[in-house]
C-alpha positions in Angstrom: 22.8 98.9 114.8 20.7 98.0 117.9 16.9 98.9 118.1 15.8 102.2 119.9 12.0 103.0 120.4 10.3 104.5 117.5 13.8 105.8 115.8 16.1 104.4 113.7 14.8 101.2 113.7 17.1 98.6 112.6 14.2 96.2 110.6 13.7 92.9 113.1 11.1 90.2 111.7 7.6 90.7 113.3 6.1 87.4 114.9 5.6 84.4 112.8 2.2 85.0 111.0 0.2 81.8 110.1 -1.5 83.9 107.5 -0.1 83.6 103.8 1.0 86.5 102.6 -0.4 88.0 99.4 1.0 90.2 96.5 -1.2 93.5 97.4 -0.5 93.0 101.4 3.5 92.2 100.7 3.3 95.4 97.5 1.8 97.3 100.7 4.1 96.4 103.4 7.0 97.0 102.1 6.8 100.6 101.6 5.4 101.6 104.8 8.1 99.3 106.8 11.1 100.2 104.7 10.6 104.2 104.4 9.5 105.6 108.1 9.7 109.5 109.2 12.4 109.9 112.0 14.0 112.8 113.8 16.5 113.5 111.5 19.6 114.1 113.9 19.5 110.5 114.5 23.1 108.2 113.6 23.6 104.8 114.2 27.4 103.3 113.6 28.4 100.0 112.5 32.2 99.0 112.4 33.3 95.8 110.7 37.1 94.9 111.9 39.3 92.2 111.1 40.8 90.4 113.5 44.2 89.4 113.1 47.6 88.2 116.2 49.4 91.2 117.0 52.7 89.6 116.5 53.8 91.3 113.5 55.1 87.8 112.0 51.8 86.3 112.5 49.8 88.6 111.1 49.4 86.2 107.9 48.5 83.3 109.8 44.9 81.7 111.0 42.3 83.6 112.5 43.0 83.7 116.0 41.2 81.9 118.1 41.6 79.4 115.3 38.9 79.3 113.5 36.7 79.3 117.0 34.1 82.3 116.8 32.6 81.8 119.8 36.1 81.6 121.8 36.3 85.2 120.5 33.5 86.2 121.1 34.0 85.1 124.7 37.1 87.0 124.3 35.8 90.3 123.5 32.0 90.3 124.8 32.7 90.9 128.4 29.5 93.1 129.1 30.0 96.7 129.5 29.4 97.5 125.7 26.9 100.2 125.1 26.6 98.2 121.2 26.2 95.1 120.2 28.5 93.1 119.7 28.6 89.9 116.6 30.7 88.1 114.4 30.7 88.0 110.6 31.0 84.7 108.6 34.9 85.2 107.6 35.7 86.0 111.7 34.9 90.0 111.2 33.3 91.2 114.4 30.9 93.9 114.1 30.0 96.5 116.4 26.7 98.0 115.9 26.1 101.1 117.7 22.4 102.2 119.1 20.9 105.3 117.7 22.1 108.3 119.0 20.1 111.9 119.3 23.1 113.3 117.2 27.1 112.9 115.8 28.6 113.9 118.8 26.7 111.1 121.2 26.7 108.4 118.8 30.8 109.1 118.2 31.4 109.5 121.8 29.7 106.1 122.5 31.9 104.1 120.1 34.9 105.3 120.8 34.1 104.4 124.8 33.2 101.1 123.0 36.2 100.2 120.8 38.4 101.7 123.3 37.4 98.2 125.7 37.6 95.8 122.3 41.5 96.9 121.5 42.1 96.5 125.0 40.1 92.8 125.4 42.0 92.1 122.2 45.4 93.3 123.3 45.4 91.0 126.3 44.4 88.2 124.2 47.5 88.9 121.6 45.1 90.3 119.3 44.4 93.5 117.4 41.4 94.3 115.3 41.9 96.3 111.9 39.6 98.1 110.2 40.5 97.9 106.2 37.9 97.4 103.6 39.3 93.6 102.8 42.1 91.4 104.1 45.2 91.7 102.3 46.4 88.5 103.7 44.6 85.5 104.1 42.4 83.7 101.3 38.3 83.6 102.4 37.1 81.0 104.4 33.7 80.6 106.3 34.3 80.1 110.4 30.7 80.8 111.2 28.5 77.6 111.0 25.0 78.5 110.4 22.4 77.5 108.2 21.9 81.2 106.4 25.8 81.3 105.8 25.9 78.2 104.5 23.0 78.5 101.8 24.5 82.0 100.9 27.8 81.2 100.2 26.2 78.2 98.3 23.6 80.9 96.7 26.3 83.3 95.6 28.9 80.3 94.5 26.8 80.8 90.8 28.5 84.2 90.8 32.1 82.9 91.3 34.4 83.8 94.2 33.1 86.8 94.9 30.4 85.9 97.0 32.6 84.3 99.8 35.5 86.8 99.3 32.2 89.4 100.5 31.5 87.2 103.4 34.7 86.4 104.4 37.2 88.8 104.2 35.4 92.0 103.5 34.8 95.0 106.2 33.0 98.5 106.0 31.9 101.0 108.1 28.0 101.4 107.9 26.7 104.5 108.5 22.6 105.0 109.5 20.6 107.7 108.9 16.8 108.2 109.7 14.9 108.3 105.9 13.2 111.6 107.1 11.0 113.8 109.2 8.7 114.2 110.8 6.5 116.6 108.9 2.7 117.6 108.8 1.4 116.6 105.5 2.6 112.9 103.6 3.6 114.6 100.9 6.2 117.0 102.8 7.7 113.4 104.4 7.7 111.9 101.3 9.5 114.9 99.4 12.0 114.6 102.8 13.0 110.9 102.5 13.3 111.6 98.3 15.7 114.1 99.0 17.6 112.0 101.4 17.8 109.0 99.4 18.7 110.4 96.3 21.5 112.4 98.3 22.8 109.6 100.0 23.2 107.6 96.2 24.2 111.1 94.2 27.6 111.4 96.9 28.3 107.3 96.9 31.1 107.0 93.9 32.3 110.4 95.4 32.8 108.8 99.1 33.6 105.4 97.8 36.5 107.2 95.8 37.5 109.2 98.4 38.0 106.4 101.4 39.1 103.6 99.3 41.1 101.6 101.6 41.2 98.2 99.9 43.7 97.4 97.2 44.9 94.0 98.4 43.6 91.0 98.8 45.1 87.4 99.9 48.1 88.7 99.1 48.0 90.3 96.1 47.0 93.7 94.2 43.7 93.9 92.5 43.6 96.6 90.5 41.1 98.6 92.6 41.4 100.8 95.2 38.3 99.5 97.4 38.3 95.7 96.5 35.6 95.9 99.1 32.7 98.0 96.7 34.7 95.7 93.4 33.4 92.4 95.1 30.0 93.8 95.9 29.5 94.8 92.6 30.4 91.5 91.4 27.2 89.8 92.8 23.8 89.1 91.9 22.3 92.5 90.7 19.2 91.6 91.8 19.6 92.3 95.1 23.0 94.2 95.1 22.7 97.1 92.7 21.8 100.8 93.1 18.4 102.0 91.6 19.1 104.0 88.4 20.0 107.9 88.5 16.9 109.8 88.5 14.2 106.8 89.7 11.3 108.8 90.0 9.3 106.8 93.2 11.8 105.0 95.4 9.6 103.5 97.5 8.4 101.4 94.3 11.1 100.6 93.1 12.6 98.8 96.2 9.1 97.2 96.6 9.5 95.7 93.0 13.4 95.0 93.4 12.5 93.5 96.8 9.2 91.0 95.5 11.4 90.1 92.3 14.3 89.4 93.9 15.3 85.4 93.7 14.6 84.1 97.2 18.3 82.9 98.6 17.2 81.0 101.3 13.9 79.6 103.4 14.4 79.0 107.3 14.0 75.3 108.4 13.9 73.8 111.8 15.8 70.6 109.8 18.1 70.2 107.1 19.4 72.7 104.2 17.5 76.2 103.8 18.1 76.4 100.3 15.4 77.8 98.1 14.5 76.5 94.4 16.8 78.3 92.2 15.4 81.2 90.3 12.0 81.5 92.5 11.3 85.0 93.6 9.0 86.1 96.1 6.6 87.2 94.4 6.3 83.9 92.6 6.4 82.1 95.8 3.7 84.4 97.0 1.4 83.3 94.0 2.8 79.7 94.0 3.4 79.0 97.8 3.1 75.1 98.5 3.2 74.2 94.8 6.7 76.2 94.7 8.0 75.0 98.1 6.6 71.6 98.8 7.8 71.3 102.3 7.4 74.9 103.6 3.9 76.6 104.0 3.6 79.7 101.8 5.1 82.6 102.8 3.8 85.1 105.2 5.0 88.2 106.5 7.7 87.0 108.8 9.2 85.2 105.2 9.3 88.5 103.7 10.6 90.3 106.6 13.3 87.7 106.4 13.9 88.1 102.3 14.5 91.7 103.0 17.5 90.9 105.0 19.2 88.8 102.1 19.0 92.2 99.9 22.1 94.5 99.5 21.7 97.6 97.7 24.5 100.2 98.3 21.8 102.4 100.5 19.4 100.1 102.2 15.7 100.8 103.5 15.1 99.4 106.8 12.7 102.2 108.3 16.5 104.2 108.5 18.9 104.5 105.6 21.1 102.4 106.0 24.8 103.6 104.1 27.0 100.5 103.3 29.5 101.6 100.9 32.4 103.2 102.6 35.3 101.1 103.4 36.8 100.3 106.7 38.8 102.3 108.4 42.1 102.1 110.5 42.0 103.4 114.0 39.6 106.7 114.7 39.4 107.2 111.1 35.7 105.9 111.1 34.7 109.5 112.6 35.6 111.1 109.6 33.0 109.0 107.0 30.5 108.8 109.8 30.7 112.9 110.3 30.8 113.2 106.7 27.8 111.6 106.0 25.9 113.2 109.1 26.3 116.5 108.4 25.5 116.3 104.4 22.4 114.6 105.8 21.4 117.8 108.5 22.7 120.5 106.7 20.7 121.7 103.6 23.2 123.8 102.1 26.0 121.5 102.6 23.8 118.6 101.0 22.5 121.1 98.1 26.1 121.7 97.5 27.7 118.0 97.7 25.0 116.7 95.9 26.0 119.5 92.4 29.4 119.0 92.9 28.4 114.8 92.0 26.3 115.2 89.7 29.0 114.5 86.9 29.7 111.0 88.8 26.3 110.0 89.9 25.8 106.6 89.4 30.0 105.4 88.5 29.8 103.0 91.4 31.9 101.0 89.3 34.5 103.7 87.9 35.1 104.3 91.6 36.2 101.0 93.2 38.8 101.0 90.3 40.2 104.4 89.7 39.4 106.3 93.1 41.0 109.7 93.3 43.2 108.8 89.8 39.9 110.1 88.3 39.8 113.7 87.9 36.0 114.0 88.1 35.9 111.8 91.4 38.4 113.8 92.8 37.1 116.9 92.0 33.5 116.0 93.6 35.2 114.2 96.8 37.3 117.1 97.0 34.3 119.5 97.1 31.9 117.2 99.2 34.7 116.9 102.1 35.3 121.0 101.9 31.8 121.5 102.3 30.9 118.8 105.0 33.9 120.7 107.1 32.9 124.0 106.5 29.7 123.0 107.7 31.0 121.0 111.0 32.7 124.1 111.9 29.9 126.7 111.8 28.2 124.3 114.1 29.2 124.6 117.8 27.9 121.3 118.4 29.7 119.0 115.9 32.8 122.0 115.3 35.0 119.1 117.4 35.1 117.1 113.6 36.0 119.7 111.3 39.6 119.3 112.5 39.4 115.4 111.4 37.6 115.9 108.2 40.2 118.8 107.4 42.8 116.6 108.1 41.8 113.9 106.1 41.4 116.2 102.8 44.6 118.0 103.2 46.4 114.6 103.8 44.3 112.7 101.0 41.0 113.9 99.3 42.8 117.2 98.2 46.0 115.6 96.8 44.1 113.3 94.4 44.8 110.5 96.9 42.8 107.5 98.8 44.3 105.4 102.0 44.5 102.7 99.3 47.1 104.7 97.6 49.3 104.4 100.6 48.2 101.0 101.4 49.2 99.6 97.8 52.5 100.5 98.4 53.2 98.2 101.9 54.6 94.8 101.0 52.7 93.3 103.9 49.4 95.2 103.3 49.2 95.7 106.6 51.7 98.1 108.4 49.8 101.6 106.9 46.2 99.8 108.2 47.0 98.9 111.4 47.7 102.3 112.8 45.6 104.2 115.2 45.7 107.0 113.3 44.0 110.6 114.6 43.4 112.8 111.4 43.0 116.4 112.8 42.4 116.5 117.0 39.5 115.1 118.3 38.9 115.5 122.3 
């Protein structure tokens, strides 16, 4: 998500300090950077695609350009975008919307946005596909950069799940403000708790719900979003969720974040690996005497760290939501309204957040089972009904009922996930590829 003044400010490293850092300054930055009061209407977007030739036979084949990311990027980034536009290590481009006062703008302006990629692509012989991971093609790195390199290297200790996550993974990324703006720090900080802990209590529920990732390279997994499987396969350290019913937030991501092992330290020359096991906090303490041949860190290093952490829900002044699969076609709007409107209407979030209170915290239960589980289904069912209900009563968003309807009558309601209907295509890919409207949008 691109940077907009003062709200929903995707986290971007302050200048290079020449100051070392120390514990207290890094134990107080980190809270005060990573949880900021926004208006809470604010949404930013980010889509991850695949891209794959749209000749049907071909659509096991290479990345196309072959294996060239800056041909596509030439390919796709001819101005005109309203978001930015990058590419992922495994050939994924990502469009990252700015912030937008509400749903309705920030929807509006990535539709007008993907509607010029699937063109660019079309002319190019080449469709992009939003599904959670590629059913097709085994994970291989196209991006060279120093940080991809050392993470793939980093996350090599934790077996092929680490590339398989930067290769051949997609999601769509929804981003919330963590509050408002309220008189009083304790009303904020009661207003980003009850965000936060929303925004984890309805993540199996989701997860469940728009599974869309039951192949991979070919085969079956066993899981319905393969996607939230590999995440979970990763270093905990810096990929797990905080455990139901953390009490302060705020210190808890400020301990995760300092004892985190450092993946990687930015060099003008050679590798940017980091000593194996170091955290930062120890390089904090340790600096030179830890890292011979970097100075110790300051607060452009930690800045940096915070970006190699993965949490299902992560800080960055904005909440940022990462654990829905992709989505084929306009299907994005659904997760993107769903999340938006638990987030802005009380009673809708009240109510989503009881009905998951019997699967709070089965991240794990849902990349596997999805809907098969009766207590997942049951809470995506009833978080869906109430996030349309709520779309409806409001004459501004009332346009995305009629998608999120759709979506449960077709899926949520019948104890079904797109990875259902996925699993059952030989190819993996017929189902994903189709620009599918649930419900009518104008």
């Amino acid at each position: 998500m691109r940077k907009a003044d003062n709200v929903l400010t995707a986290f971007e490293p302050p200048p290079p300090a020449s100051t070392p850092l120390s514990e207290a300054a890094a134990e107080a930055w980190i809270p005060r950077t990573c949880f900021k009061n926004g208006p809470p209407s604010q949404l930013g977007v980010e889509l991850e695609l695949l891209v794959v030739n749209a000749d049907q036979a071909d659509r096991d084949a290479a990345l196309h350009p072959s294996h060239r990311p800056s041909a596509l990027m030439r390919t796709l980034s001819d101005g005109g975008l309203d978001g930015r536009l990058t590419v992922e290590p495994g050939g994924q481009v990502e469009l990252s919307s700015r912030p937008g006062p509400d749903l309705p703008h920030t929807v509006d302006a990535v539709r007008r946005d993907l509607a010029a990629l699937h063109g660019r692509a079309a002319r190019h012989g080449l469709r992009l596909v939003g599904t959670g991971a590629d059913p097709a093609r085994q994970p291989r790195r196209v991006v060279d950069h120093p940080r991809y390199a050392t993470m793939e290297q980093y996350f090599d200790r934790w077996g092929p799940a680490g590339r398989i996550m930067m290769c051949s993974t997609a999601s769509v990324q929804v981003n919330v403000e963590a509050g408002l703006h309220l008189a009083g720090r304790q009303r904020a900080t009661d207003d980003f708790r009850r965000r936060w802990d929303l925004l984890h209590a309805v993540g199996p529920a989701l997860i469940a719900a728009f599974a869309n990732s039951p192949r991979l390279a070919g085969r079956l997994t066993g899981f319905k979003s393969t996607r939230q499987a590999v995440w979970g396969a990763l270093d905990p350290a810096r990929t797990s969720a905080p455990p139901v019913g953390c009490n302060d937030v705020a210190d808890w991501w400020t301990r995760r974040s300092l004892d985190a092992p450092v993946m990687l330290i930015r060099r003008e020359r050679g590798s940017w690996t980091a000593p194996v096991g170091l955290t930062f906090r120890q390089w904090i303490r340790h600096g030179r005497s830890a890292v011979p041949d970097h100075p110790a860190p300051t607060t452009d290093d930690l800045a940096y760290h915070l970006t190699t952490l993965f949490p299902p829900v992560r800080p960055r002044g904005h909440f940022e939501v990462r654990y829905i699969d992709a989505q084929p076609g306009q299907r994005w709007i659904v997760p993107s309204a769903v999340v938006s409107v638990l987030m802005d209407d009380d009673a809708a979030g009240q109510g989503a957040r009881a009905a998951c209170e019997p699967v709070e915290g089965r991240w794990a239960d849902a990349a596997r089972l999805g809907l098969d589980d009766a207590e997942l289904a049951r809470a995506a069912t009833r978080v869906l009904e109430l996030s349309a209900a709520a779309l409806a009563a409001n004459p501004e968003t009332a346009r995305f009922a009629g998608p999120v309807q759709g979506y449960l009558e077709r899926w949520t309601s019948r104890g079904r996930c797109p990875a259902d209907d996925a699993a059952a295509e030989p190819s993996g890919w017929a189902k994903l590829t189709t620009d599918e409207q649930i419900g009518d949008l104008p």
